[in-house]
N, C-alpha and C positions, 0 to 999 in steps of 0.2 A: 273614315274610321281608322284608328290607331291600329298598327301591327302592336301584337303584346309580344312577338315571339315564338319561339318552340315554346311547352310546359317544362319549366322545373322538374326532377324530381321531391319526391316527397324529402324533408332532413330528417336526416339521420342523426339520435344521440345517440354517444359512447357515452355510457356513466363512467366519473372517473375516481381510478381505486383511491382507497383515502388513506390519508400517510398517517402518520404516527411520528413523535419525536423521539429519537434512539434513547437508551436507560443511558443509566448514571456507570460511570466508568466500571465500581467495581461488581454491577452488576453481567457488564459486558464484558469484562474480564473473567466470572467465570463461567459464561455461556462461552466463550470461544475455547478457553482453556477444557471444557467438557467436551467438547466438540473434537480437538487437536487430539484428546487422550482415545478415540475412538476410531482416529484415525491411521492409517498406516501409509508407509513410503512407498511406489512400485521402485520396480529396478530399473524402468525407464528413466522416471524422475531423476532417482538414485544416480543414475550415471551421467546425464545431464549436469546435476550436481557437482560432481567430480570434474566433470569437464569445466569449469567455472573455475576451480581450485580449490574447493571444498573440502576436506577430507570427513569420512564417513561420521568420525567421534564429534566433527564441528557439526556439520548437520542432524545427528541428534540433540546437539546440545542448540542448537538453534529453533527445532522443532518441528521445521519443514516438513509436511505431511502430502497426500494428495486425495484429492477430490474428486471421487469417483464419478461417471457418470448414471452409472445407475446403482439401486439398492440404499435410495433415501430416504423411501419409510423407514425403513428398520432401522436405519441410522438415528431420526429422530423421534422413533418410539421409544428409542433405547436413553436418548439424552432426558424424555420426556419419565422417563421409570426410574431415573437418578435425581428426581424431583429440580430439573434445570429451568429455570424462566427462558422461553423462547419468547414474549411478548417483548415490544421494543430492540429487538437484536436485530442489527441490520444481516438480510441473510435468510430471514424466515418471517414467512408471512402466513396468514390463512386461507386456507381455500376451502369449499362446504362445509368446514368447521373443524378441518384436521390442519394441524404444523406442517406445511411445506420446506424442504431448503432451498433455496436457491443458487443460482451461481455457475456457469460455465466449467465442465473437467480439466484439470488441471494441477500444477503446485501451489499448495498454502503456503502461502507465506507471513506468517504473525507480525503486524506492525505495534510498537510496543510506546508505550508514552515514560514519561519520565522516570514514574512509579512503577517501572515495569511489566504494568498489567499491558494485556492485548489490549488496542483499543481496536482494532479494526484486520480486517484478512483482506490480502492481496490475491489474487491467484494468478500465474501465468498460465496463459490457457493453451492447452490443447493444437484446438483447431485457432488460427490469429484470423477469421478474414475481418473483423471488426475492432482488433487492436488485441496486442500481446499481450497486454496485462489490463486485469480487472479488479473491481474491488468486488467484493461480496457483500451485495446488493439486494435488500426487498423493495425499492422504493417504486415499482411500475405495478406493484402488488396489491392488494389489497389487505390493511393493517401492515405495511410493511413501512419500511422506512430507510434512509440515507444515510451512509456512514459517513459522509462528509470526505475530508480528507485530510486524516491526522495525519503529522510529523510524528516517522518513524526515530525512535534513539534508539540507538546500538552504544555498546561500547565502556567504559568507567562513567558512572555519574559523580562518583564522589571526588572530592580535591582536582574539579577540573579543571589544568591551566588551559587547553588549546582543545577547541572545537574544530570538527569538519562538516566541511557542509556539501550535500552531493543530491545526487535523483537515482530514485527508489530504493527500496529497503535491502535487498541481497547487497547492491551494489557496495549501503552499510554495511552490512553486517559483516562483508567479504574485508573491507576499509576497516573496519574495527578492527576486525584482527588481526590481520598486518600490521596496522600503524599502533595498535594499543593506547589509540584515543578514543575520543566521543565523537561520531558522527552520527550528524542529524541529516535524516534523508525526506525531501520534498514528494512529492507524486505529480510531477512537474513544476518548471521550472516556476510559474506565476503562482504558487503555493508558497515564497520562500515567507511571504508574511506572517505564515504560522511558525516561524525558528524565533521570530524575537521574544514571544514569550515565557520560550525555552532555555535563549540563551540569559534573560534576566534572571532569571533562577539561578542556573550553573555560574555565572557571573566568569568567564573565562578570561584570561590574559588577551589569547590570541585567537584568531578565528580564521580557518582560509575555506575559502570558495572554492569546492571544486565541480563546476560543471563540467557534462562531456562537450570535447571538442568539437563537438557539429558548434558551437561559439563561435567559433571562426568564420563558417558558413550560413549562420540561421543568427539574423540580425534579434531575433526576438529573446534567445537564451542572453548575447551582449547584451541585452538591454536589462534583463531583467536579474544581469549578475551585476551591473553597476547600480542597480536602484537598489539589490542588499547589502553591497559593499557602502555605498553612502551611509545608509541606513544603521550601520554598525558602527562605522566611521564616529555618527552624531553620537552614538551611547559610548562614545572614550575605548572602544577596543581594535587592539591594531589586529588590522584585517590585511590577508593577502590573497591574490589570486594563482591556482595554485594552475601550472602549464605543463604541458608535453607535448611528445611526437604523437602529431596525428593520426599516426600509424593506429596508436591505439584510441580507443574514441573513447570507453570510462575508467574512470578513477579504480574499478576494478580491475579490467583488459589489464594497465597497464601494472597492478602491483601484484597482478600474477602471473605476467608474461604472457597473459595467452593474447593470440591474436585477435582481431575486432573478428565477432561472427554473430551472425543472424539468431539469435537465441529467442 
């Protein structure tokens, strides 16, 4: 006679939540921008900020908010009484039939597309033990769904001669105003796919690369700043890559003197 073994347990299903495709830009543009006007700064944030190089007038005008961790209903009963669409926004989903937000405490950070609408919120979180920065996310939800990952633009869109190109959005928006260019920022480095169809729009003279210097040490940022430098090369625009003291590790560190820190 055959052994069959111990018994199995019985299987277990997990139903699984069902997605939804995110709205149409300028739909998501004013569910975030509803959302951002509802929102206030703390003075943790606030001074974080500053430590960055920010000055107070640049961070309102950039719109950097923070994301409380409690007191979300009344947050989205209050977007939901200003007659705002939450279906399809990444960020909010349903649960027993009411608007959920979603999202880790933290700072918003508005990632902005060509046309200047939000397309998408960043947050740097709070607590990091799963990674410092998130996007604002319904997609483990039920009705909820994936912001993807848009290229942030900061910076002049109009009469652009010379693009920059960097990782994540403050690090623009910090880049933009210093340099008084266009930088376009990835949400890592294997993202830069989504700049070409940024940069055929803006049609720029020049374009430099600037990733953080872990390039040096992390073969995977080298590789993947030669395959956009190629890649722009082929579309006839002169590309540079743009270097410094490793001391400071991004393109922000170094154009505002601060030293590299654990942010």
């Amino acid at each position: 006679m055959l052994d069959s073994g111990p018994l199995l347990p019985p299987l277990k299903f997990i139903p699984v939540a069902k997605q939804v495709p995110k709205a149409v830009p300028d739909v998501l543009d004013k569910a975030y921008r509803a959302l951002l006007s509802e929102l206030s700064l703390s003075e943790t944030h606030r001074e974080n900020l500053r430590h960055r190089g920010l000055a107070d007038t640049e961070v309102e005008n950039l719109r950097y908010k923070t994301l409380p961790a409690y007191g979300r209903r009344e947050l989205v009963t209050r977007l939901q009484a200003r007659g705002i669409k939450l279906a399809r926004v990444p960020g909010f989903y349903l649960e027993a039939g009411w608007w959920q937000l979603a999202g880790p405490a933290g700072i918003v950070i508005p990632v902005r597309d060509i046309k200047r609408r939000v397309a998408g919120i960043q947050i740097r979180c709070d607590k990091a033990e799963h990674g410092k920065y998130k996007w604002l996310s319904s997609r483990k939800f039920n009705v909820g769904c994936s912001p993807g990952a848009p290229i942030h633009v900061s910076g002049p869109v109009s009469a652009c001669r010379e693009v920059w190109i960097t990782e994540g959005p403050i690090k623009a928006d910090i880049a933009a105003l210093r340099l008084g260019h266009t930088v376009l920022a990835v949400a890592g480095v294997g993202n830069w796919p989504g700049v070409i169809p940024i940069i055929r729009e803006l049609k720029p003279e020049r374009a430099v690369i600037a990733f953080d210097m872990d390039k040096a040490t992390n073969p995977a940022v080298k590789l993947h700043s030669e395959a956009l430098t190629a890649c722009l090369i082929k579309r006839g625009i002169r590309t540079f890559e743009a270097d410094w003291d490793t001391h400071f590790k991004g393109l922000d560190d170094l154009l505002t003197g601060d030293e590299p820190c654990r942010r």
